[in-house]
N, CA, C and O of each residue as an XYZ file, in Angstrom:
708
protein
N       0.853     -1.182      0.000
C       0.000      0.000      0.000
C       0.892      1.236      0.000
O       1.755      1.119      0.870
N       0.960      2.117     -0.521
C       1.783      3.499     -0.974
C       1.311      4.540      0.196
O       0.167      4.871      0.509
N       2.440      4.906      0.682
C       2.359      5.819      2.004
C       1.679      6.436      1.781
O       1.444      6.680      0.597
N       0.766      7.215      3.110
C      -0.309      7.690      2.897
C       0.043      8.988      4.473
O      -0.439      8.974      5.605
N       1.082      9.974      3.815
C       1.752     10.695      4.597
C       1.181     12.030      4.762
O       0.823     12.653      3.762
N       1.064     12.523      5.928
C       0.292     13.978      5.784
C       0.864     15.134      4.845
O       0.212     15.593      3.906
N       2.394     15.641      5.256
C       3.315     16.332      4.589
C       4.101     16.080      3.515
O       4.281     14.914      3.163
N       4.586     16.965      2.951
C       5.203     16.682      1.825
C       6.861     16.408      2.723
O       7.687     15.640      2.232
N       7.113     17.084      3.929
C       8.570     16.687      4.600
C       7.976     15.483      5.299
O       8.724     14.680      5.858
N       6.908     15.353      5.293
C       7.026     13.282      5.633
C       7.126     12.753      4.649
O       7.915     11.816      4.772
N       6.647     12.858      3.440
C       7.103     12.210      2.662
C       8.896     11.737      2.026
O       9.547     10.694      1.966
N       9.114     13.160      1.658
C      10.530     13.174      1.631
C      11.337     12.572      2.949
O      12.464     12.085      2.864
N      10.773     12.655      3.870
C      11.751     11.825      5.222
C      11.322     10.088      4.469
O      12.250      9.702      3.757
N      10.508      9.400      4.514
C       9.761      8.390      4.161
C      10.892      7.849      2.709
O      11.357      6.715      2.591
N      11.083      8.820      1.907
C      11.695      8.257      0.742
C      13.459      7.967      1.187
O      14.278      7.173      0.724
N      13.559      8.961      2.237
C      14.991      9.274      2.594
C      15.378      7.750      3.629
O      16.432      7.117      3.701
N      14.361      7.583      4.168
C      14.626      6.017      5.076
C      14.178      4.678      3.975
O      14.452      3.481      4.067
N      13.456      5.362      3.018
C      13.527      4.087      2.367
C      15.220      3.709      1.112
O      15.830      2.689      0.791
N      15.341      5.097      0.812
C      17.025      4.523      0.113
C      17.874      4.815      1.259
O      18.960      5.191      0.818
N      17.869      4.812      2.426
C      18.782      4.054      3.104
C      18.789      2.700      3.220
O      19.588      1.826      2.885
N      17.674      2.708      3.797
C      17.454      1.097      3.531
C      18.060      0.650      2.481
O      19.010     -0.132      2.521
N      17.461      1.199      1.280
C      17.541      0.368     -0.260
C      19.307      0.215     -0.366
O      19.818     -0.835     -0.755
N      20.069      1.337      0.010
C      21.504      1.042     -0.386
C      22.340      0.860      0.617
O      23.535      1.134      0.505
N      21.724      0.297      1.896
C      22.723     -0.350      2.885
C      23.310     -1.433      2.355
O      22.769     -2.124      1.492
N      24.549     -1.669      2.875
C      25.264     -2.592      2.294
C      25.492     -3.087      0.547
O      25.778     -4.161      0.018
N      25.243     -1.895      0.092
C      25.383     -1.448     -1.528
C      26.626     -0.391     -2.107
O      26.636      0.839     -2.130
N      27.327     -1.060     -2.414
C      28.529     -0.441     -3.277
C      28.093      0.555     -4.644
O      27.575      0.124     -5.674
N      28.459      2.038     -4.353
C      28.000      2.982     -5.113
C      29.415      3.314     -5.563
O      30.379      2.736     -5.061
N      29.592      4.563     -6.830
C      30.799      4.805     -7.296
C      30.490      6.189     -6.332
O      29.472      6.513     -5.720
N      31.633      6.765     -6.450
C      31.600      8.311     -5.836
C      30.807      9.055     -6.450
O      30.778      9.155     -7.676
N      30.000      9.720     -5.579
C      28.916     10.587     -6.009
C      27.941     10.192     -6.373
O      27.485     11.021     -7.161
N      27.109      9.130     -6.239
C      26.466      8.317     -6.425
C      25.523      7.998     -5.012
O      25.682      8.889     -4.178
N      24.474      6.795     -4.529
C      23.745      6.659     -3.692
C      22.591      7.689     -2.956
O      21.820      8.343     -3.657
N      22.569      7.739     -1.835
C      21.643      8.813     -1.612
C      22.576     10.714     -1.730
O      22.030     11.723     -2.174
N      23.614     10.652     -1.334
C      24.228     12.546     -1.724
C      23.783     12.811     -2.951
O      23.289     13.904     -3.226
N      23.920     11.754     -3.893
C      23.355     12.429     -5.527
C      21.891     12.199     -5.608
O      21.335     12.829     -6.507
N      21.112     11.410     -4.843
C      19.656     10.897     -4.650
C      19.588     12.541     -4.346
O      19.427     13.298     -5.303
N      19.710     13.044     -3.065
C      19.626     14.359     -2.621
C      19.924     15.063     -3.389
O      18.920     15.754     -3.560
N      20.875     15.489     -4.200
C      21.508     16.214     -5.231
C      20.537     16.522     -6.277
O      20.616     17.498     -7.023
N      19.924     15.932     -6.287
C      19.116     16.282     -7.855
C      17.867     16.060     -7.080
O      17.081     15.797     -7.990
N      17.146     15.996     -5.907
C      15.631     16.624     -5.545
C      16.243     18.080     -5.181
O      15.556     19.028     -5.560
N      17.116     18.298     -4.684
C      17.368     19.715     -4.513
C      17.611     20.633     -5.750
O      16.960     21.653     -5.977
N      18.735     20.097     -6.610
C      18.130     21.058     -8.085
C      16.441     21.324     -8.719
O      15.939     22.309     -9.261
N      15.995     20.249     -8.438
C      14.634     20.240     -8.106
C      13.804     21.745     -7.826
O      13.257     22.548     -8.583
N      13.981     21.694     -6.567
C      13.482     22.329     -5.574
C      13.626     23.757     -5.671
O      12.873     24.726     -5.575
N      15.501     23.456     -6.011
C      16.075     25.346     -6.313
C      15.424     25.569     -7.813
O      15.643     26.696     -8.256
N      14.700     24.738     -8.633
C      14.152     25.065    -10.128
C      12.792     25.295     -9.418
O      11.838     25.502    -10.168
N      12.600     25.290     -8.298
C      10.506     25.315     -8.311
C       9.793     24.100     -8.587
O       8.576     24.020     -8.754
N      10.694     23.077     -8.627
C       9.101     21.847     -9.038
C       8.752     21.247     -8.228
O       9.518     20.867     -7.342
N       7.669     20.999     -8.248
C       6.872     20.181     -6.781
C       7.050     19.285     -5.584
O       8.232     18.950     -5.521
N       6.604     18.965     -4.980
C       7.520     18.016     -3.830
C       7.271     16.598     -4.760
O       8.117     15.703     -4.759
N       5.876     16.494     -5.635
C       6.145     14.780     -6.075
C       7.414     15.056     -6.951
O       8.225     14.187     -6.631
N       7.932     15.832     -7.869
C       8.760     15.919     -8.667
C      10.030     15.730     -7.968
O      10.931     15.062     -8.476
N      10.145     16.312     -6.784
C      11.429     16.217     -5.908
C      11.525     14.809     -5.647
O      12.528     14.150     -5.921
N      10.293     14.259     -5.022
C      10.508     13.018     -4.428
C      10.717     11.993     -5.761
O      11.583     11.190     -5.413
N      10.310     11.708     -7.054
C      11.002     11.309     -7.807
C      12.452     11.389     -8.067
O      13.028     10.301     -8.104
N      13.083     12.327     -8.233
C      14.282     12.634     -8.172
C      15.014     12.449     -7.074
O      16.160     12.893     -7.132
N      14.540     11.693     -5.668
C      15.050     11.583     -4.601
C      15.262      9.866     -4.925
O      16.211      9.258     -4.430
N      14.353      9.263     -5.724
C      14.295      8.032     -6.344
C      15.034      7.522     -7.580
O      15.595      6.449     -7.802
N      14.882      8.481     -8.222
C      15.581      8.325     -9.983
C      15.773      7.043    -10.220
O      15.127      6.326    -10.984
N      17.254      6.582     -9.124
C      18.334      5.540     -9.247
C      17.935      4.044     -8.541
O      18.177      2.949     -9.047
N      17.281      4.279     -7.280
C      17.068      3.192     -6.447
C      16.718      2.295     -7.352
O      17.461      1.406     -6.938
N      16.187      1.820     -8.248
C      16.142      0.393     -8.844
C      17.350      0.010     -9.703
O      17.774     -1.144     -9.641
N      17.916      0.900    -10.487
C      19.180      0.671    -10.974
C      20.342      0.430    -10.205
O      21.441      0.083    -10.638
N      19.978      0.666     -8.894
C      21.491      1.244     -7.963
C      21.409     -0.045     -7.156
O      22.383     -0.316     -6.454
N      20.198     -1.009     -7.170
C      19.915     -1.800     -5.429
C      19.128     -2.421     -5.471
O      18.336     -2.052     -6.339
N      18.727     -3.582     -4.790
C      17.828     -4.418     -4.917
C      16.408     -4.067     -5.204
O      15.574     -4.719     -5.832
N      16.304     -2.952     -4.641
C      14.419     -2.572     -5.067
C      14.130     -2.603     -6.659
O      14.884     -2.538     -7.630
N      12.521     -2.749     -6.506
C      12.588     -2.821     -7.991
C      10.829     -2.018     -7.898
O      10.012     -1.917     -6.983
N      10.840     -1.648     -9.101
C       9.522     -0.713     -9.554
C       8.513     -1.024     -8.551
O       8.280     -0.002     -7.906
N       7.651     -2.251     -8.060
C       7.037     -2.482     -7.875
C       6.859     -2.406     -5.770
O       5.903     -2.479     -4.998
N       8.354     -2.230     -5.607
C       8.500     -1.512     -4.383
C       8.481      0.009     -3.600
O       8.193      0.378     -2.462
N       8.945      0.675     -4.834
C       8.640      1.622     -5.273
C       6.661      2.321     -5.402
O       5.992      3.253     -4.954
N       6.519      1.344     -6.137
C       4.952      1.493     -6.116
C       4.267      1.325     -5.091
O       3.342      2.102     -4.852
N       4.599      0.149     -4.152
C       4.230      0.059     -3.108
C       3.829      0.992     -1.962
O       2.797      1.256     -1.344
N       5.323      1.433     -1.958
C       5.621      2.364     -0.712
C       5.542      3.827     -0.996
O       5.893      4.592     -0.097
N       5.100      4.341     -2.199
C       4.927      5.350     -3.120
C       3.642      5.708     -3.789
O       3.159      6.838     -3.713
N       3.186      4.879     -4.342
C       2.017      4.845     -5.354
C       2.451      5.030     -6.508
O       3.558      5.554     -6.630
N       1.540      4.573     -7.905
C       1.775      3.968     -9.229
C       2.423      5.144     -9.902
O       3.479      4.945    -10.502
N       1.885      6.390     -9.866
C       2.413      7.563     -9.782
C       4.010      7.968    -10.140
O       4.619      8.408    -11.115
N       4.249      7.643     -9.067
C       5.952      7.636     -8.725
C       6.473      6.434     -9.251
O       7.517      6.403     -9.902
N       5.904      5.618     -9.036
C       6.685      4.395     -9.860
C       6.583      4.663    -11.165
O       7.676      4.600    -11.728
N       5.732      4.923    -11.822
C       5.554      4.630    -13.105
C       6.925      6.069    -13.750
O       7.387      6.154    -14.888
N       7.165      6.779    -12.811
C       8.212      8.099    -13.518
C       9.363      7.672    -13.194
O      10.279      7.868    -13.993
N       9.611      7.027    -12.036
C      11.121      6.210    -11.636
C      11.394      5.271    -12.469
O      12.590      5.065    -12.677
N      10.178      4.258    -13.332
C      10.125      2.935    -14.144
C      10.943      4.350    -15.579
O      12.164      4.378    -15.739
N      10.379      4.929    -16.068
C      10.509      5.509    -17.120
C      11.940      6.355    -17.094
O      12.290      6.959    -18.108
N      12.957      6.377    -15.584
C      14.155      6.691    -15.656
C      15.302      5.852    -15.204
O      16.482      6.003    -14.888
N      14.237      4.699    -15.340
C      15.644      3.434    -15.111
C      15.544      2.585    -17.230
O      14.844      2.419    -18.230
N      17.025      2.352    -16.515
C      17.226      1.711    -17.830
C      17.241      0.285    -18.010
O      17.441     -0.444    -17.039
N      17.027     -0.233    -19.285
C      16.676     -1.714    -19.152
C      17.927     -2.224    -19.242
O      18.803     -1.856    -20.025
N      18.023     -3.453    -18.071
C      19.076     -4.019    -17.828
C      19.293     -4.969    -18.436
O      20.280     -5.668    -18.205
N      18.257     -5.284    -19.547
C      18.655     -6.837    -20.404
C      19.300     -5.996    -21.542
O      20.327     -6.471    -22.028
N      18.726     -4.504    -22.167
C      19.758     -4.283    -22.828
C      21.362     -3.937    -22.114
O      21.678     -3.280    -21.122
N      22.344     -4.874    -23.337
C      23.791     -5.699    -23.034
C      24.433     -3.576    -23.468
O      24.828     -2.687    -22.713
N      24.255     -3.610    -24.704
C      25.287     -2.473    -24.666
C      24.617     -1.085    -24.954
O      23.578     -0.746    -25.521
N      25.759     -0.347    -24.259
C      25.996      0.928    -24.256
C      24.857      1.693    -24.448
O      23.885      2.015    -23.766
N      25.417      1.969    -26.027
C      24.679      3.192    -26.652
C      23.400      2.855    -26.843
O      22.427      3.600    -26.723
N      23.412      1.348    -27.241
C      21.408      0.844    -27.207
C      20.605      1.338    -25.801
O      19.600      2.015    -25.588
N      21.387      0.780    -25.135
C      20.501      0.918    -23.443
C      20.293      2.373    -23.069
O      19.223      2.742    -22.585
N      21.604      3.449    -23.351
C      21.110      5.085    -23.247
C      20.141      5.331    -24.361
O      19.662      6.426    -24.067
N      19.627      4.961    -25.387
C      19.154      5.324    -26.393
C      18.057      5.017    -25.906
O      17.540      5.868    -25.182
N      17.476      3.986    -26.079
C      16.281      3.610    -25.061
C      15.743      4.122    -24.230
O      14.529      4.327    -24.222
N      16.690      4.504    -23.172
C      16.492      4.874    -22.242
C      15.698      6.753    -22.230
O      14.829      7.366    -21.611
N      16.741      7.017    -23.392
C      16.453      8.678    -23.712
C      15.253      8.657    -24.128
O      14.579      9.591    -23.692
N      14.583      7.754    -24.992
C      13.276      7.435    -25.747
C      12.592      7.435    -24.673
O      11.853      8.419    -24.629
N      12.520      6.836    -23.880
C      11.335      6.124    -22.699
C      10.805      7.569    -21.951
O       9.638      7.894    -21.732
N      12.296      8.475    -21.572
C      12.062      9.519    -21.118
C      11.205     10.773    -21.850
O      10.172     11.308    -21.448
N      12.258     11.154    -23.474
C      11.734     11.991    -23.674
C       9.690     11.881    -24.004
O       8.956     12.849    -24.203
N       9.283     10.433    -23.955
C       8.187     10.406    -24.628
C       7.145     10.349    -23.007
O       5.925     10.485    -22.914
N       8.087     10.122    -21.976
C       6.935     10.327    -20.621
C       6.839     12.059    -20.826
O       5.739     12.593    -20.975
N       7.393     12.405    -20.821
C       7.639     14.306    -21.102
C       8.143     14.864    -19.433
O       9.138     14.356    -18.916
N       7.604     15.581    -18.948
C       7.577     16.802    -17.672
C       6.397     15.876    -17.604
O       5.558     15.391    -18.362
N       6.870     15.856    -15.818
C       8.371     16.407    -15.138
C       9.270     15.053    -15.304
O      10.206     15.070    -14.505
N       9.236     13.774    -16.203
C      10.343     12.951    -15.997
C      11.751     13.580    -16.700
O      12.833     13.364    -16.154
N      11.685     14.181    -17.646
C      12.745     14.862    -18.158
C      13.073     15.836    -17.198
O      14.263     15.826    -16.879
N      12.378     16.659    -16.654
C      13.109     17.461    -15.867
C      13.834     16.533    -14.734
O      14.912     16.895    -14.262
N      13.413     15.725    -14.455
C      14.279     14.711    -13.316
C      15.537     13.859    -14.142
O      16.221     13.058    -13.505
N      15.792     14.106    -15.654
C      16.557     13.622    -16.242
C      17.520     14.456    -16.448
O      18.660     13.991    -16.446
N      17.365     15.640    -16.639
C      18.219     16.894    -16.538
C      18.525     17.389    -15.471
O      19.635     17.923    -15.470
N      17.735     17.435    -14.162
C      18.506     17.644    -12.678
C      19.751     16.690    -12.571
O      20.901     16.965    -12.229
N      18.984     15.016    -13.114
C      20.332     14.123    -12.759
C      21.592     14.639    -13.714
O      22.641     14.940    -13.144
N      21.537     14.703    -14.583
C      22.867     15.712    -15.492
C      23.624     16.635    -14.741
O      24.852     16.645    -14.665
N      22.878     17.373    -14.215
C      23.077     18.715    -13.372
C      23.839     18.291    -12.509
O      25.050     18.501    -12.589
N      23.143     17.427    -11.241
C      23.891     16.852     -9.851
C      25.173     16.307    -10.609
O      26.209     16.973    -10.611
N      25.113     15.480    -11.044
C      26.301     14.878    -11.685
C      27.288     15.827    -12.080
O      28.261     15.870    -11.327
N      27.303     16.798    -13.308
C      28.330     17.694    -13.678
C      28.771     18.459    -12.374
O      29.969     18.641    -12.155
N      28.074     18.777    -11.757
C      27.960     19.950    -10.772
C      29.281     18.939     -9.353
O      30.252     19.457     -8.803
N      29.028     18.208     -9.264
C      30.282     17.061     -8.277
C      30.991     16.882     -9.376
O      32.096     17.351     -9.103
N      31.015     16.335    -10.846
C      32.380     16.447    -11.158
C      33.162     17.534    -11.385
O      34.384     17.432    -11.502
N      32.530     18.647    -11.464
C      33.099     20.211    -11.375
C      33.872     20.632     -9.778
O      34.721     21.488     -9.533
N      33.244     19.735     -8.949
C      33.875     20.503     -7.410
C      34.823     19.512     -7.314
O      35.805     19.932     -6.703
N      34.947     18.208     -7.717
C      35.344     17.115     -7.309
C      37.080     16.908     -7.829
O      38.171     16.601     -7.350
N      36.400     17.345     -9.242
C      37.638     17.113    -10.468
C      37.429     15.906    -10.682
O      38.454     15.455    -11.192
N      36.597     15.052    -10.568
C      35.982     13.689    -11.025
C      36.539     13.234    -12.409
O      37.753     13.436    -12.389
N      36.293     12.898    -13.164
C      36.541     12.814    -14.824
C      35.257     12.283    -15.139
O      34.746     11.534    -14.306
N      34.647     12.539    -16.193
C      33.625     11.870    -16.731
C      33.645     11.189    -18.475
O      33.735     11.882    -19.488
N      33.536      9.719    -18.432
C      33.621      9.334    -19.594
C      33.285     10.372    -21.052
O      32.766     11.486    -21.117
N      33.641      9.776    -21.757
C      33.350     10.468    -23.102
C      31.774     10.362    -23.372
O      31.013     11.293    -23.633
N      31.543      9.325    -23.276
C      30.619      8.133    -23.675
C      29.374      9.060    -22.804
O      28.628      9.870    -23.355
N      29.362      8.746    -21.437
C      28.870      9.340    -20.651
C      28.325     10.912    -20.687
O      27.286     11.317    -20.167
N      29.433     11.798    -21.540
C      28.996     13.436    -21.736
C      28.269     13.012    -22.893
O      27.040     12.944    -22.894
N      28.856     12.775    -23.703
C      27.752     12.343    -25.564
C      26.530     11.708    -25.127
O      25.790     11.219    -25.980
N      26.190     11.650    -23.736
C      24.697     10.962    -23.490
C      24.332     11.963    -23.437
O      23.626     12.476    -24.305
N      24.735     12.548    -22.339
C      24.288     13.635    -21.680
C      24.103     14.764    -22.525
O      23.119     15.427    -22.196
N      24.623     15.124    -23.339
C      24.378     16.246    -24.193
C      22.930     15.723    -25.115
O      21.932     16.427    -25.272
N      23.096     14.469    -25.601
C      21.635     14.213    -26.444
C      20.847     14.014    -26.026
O      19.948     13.619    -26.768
N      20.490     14.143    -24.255
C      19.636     14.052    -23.624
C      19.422     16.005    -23.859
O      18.453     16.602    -24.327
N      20.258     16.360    -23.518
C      19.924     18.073    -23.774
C      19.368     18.581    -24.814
O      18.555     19.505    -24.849
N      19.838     17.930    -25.739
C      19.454     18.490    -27.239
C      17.930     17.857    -27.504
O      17.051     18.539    -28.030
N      17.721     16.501    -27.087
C      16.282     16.296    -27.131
C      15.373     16.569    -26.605
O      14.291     16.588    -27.192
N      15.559     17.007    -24.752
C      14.779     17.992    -24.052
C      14.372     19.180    -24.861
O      13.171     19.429    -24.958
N      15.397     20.055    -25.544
C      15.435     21.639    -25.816
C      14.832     21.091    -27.047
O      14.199     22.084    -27.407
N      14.581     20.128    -27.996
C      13.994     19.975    -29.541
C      12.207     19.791    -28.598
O      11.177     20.252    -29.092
N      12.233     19.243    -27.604
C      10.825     19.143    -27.080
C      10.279     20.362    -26.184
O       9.281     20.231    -25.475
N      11.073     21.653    -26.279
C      10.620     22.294    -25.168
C      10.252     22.186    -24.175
O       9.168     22.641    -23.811
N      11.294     21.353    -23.216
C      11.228     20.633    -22.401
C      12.190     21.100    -21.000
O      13.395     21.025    -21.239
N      11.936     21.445    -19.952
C      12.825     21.729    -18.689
C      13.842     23.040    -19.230
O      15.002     23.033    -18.820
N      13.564     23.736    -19.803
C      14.681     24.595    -20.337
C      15.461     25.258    -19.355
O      16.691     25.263    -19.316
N      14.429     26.007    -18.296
C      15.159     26.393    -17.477
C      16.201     25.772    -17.093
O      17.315     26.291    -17.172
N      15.941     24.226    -16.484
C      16.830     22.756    -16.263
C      18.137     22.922    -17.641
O      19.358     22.891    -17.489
N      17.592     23.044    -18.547
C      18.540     22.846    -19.547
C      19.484     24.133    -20.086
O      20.319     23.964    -20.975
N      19.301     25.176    -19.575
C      19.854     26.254    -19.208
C      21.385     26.091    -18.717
O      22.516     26.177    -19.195
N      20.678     25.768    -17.326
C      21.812     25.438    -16.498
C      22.736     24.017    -16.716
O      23.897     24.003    -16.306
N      22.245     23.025    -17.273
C      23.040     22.428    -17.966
C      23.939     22.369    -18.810
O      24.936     21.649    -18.873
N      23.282     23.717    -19.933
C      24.473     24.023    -20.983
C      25.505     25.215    -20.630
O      26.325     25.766    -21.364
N      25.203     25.433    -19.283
C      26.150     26.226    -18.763
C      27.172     25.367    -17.861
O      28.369     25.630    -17.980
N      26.835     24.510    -17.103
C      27.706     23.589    -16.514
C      28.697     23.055    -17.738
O      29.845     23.489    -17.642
N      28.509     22.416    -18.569
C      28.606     21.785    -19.959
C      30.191     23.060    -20.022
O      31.280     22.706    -19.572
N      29.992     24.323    -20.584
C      30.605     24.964    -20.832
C      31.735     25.229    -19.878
O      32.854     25.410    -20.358
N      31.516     25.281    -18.245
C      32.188     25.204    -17.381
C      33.318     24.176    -17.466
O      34.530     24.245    -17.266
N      32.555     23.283    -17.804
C      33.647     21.790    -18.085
C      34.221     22.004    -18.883
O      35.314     22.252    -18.373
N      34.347     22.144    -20.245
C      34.761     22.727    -21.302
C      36.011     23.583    -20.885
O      37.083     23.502    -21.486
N      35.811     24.345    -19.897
C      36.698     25.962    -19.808
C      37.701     25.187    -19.101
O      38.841     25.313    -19.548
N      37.515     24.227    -17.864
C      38.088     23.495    -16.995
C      39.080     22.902    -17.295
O      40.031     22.691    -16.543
N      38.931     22.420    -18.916
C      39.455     20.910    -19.770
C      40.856     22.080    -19.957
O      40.675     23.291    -20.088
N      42.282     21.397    -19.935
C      43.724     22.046    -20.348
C      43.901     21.880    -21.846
O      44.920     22.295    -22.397
């Protein structure tokens, strides 16, 4: 049955004990698990979008990242939220690369707002730690990320979100020797 919480900060507490749970004893890369779970409901938040939009984005990863899977999600959430977390995980039977981001970009750009905007916060959180971090980020990995930008902005989609993306983008750029 999908929490049935008075507040929108119970809720967000509620999602925050459930990916603890979800990634105890779960091996994340740096910048990754719940700090980037947090990371991108707060770009969220500093863009204005709603607490369900936040609390998606407090989710994004938990099925890709950890044993939960959509339907736990739904559970403890409602169909709602699952069905926008289902539409930003990627399918794990697809084997490679560029098929599985491709897909994946499809699934998104065609749910529309707000799952794209939770696709472009995650861009955001991400650049934004490898910018403080000095992280490196694959090649592979930015060439997603940019055609996730370019297909948001061809859909008029999160611009504001995508704003600040193609300004991070450029930051990196200036960064590079």
């Amino acid at each position: 049955m999908a929490a049935t919480l008075s507040t929108p900060r119970d809720l967000r507490a509620e999602a925050v004990r459930f990916l603890i749970d979800a990634y105890a004893g779960v091996s994340v890369r740096h910048g990754k698990g719940l700090p980037h779970a947090q990371a991108v409901a707060d770009v969220l938040r500093g863009n204005g979008s709603d607490e369900r939009t936040q609390l998606v984005g407090l989710l994004h990863d938990v099925v890709e990242d950890t044993a939960r899977t959509v339907d736990d999600v739904r559970e403890a959430f409602g169909e709602a939220i699952a069905a926008m977390v289902d539409a930003l995980t990627e399918d794990a039977a697809i084997r490679r690369y560029a098929q599985r981001k491709r897909a994946l970009r499809s699934t998104i750009v065609a749910a529309g707002s707000p799952v794209v905007d939770v696709a472009i916060a995650d861009k955001i959180a991400t650049l934004r730690h490898a910018l403080l971090t000095g992280s490196p980020l694959s090649d592979r990995k930015l060439r997603h990320y940019r055609t996730m930008l370019q297909l948001a902005l061809a859909a008029g989609l999160a611009t504001t979100l995508c704003a600040q993306l193609e300004e991070l983008f450029a930051r990196l750029a200036a960064s590079i020797p």
